[in-house]
N, C-alpha and C positions, 0 to 999 in steps of 0.2 A: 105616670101621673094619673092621678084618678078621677079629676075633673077636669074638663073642657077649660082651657084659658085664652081667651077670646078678646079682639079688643076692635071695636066699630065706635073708631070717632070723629066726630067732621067738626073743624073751626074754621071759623073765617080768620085768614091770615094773612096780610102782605107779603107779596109774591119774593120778597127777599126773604123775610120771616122764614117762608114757607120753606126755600131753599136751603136757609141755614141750618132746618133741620131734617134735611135729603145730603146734608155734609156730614152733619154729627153722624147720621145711620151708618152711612156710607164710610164712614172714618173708624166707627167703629167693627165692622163688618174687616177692614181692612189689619186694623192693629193688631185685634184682638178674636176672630174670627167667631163673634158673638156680638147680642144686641140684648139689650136689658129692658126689661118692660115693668111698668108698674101699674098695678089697678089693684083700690079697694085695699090701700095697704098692704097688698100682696107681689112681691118682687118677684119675678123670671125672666131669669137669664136663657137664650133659645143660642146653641153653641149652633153654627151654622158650617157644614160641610166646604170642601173644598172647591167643588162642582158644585153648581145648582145651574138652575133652568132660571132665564130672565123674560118673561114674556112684557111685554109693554104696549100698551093699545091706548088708542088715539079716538076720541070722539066726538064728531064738529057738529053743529047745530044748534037751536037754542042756549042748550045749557052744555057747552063743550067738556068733555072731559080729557084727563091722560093717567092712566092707568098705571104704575107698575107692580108687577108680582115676581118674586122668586121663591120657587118650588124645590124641592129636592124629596 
């Protein structure tokens, strides 16, 4: 692929909202061992290996976060 396809986006969402769609990823991740992205009416699909790295970080203070990434 010859361009960078990137995707940095923050909503505010009820924390069920939020969940339901850490199901659908996760759902799809498991069925079909891929996750489809859209931006800019531009569709890709990223096929995701059998392995990967799960890092997940936790950040308490003012503005708390929780992180997760999987790398391969």
């Amino acid at each position: 692929m010859d361009d960078l396809f990137e995707i940095d986006q923050t909503q505010r969402l009820r924390r069920e909202e939020a969940a339901a769609r850490l199901r659908a990823l996760a759902d799809a991740l498991d069925r079909h061992n891929s996750v489809t992205f859209e931006r800019d009416g531009r569709r890709v699909t990223v096929d995701v290996p059998d392995e990967v790295e799960l890092t997940v970080e936790v950040e308490l203070g003012e503005h708390s976060e929780l992180e997760i990434e999987l790398t391969w």
